[in-house]
N, C-alpha and C positions, 0 to 999 in steps of 0.2 A: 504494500500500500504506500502512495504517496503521500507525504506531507507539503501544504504549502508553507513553506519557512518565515516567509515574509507576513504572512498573514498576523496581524495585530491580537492581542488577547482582552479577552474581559474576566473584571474581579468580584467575586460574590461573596456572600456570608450568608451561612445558613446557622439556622441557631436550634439545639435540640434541648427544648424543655419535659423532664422526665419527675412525677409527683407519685404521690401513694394514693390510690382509692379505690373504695372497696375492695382491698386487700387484692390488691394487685398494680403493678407498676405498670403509668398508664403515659404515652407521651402525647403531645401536643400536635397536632398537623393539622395543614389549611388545601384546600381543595383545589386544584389549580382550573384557574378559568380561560386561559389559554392554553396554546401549541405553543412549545411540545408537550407533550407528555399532559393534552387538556382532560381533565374531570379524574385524573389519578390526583392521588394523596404526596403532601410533601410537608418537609421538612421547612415551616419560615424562613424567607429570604429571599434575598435579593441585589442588585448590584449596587457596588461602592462609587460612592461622586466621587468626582474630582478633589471633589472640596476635604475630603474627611479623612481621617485613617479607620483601621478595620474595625476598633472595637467601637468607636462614634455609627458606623455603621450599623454593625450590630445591634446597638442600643435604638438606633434612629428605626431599622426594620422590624424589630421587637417590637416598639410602640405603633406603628404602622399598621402591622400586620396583624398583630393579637390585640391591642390595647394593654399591653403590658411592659412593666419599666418598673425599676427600684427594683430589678433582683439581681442577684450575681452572676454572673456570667463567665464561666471559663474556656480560655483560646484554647480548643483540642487538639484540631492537626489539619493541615493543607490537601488538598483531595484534588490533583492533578490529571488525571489519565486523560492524552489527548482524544478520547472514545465517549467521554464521561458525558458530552452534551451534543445533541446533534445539529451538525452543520455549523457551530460555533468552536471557538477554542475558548473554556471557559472556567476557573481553576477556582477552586472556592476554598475559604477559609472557615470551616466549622467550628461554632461555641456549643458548648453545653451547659446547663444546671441543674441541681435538684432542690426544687422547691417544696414546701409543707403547701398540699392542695389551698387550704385556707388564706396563703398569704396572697395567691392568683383569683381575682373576682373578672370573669372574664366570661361574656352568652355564646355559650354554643349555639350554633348552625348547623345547616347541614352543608356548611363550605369550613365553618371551623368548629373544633373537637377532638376530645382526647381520645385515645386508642391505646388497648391494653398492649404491650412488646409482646404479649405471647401470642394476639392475635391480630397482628399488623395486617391492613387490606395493602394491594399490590401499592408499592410506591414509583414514585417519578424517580427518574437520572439514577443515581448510585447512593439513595439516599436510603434505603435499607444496612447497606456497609458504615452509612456514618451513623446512624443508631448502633448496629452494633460494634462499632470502635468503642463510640461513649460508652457504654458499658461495660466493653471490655477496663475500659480508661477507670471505669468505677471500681472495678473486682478488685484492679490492682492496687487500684486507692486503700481500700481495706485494709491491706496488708499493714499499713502505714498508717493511718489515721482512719475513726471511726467518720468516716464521710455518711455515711446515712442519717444523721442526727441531721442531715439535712431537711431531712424527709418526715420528722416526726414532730408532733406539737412540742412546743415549748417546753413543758412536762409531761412526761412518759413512763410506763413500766418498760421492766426491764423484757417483759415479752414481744413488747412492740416493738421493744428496739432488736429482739432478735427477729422478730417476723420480718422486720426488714431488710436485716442480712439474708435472711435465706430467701427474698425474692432476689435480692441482687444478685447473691450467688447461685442463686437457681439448684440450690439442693438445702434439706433438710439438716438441721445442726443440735448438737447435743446439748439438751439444755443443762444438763450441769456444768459440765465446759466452757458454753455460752458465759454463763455466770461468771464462772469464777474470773474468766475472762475479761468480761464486761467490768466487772467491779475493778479489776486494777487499770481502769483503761485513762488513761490521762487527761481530765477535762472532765471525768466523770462528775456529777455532785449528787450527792445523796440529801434530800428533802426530808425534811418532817413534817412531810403531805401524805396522805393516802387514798385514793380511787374513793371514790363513794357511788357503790353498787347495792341495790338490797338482794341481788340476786348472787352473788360474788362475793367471794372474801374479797377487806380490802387487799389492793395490792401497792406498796411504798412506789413514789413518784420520784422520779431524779430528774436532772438537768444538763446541760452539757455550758461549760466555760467559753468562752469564745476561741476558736481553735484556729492557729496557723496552719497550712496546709502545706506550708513549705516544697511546693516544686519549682522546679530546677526545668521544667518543660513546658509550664502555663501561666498563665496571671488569672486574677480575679477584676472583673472591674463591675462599678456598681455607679448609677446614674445619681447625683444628686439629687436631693429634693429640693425642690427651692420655698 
């Protein structure tokens, strides 16, 4: 196959919001009303002006696209393949985050809405690969920092917060290990709150400390309020 060398490129950002509900991780996609790839499902995004750099993008098509802004946003990874768009050269630079559903007040449609990862409808371009990068991007977060406290209310038991390791890792986890686990995890806080169920023992509420996430391969950036 030939390339034309000469031929000019365009720069996009696509942004993958990924939340918890009804106990299942569910992400965010908008219905595309044009060709290519018209009435398929995608990932928000869009191309970068002149004017901006990528994360001002990002922030700017976020608000655009979903009505949404003020949350974090992490640079993931550049998604190059000259195959990736058709008829265009078109090289996009993907964000992700994981938000607590609550903090996103945003009306579904049937152009915009969230969808479960396990049961994704066909998507546009190669943007099934960049959901599961970001996820992959999440596992390994784990390893390293309890990144799921993203995902969970303010205050939590310590079930929830394993429920949401094992959608992330996508397999079942030992809950005494969990535990013990959990408890030495740095950032943790332990509440003298407890669940108030009449159905349920209560179960002790904790908290998470504001945590660095220290990479070496991403930034966080977060829009102003004014």
């Amino acid at each position: 196959m030939i390339f034309n060398e000469t031929k000019t490129h365009e720069i996009t950002v696509d942004v993958v919001i990924v939340t918890l509900k009804n106990d299942a991780l569910q992400v965010l996609l908008v219905k595309r009303t044009n060709e290519p790839f018209k009435d398929k499902w995608a990932i928000p995004g869009g191309y970068v002006r002149l004017s901006e750099n990528l994360d001002e993008a990002a922030l700017r098509i976020l608000k655009e696209r979903t009505n949404v802004d003020n949350i974090y946003l992490e640079q993931l990874y550049t998604f190059g393949d000259p195959l990736r768009y058709p008829n265009a050269r078109v090289i996009t630079c993907a964000y992700f985050a994981l938000v607590r559903a609550e903090d996103i007040n945003i009306n579904t449609t049937t152009e915009l809405g969230w969808h479960k990862l396990s049961e994704l409808p066909p998507l546009a371009f190669d943007h099934k690969e960049i959901i599961e990068y970001s996820m992959k991007r999440t596992r390994e977060r784990l390893e390293l920092c309890p990144v799921a406290y993203q995902l969970l209310h303010e205050k939590f038991t310590l079930t929830e917060m394993q429920r949401a390791y094992e959608l992330i890792m996508g397999k079942k986890l030992d809950k005494r290990n969990f535990r013990k686990k959990a408890l030495a995890t740095e950032g943790l806080i332990e509440l003298e709150e407890f669940t108030k169920s009449s159905s349920k023992r209560p179960a002790r509420l904790y908290t998470f400390a504001n945590i660095k996430l220290n990479s070496k391969r991403a930034h966080f950036i977060k829009k102003e309020k004014k």
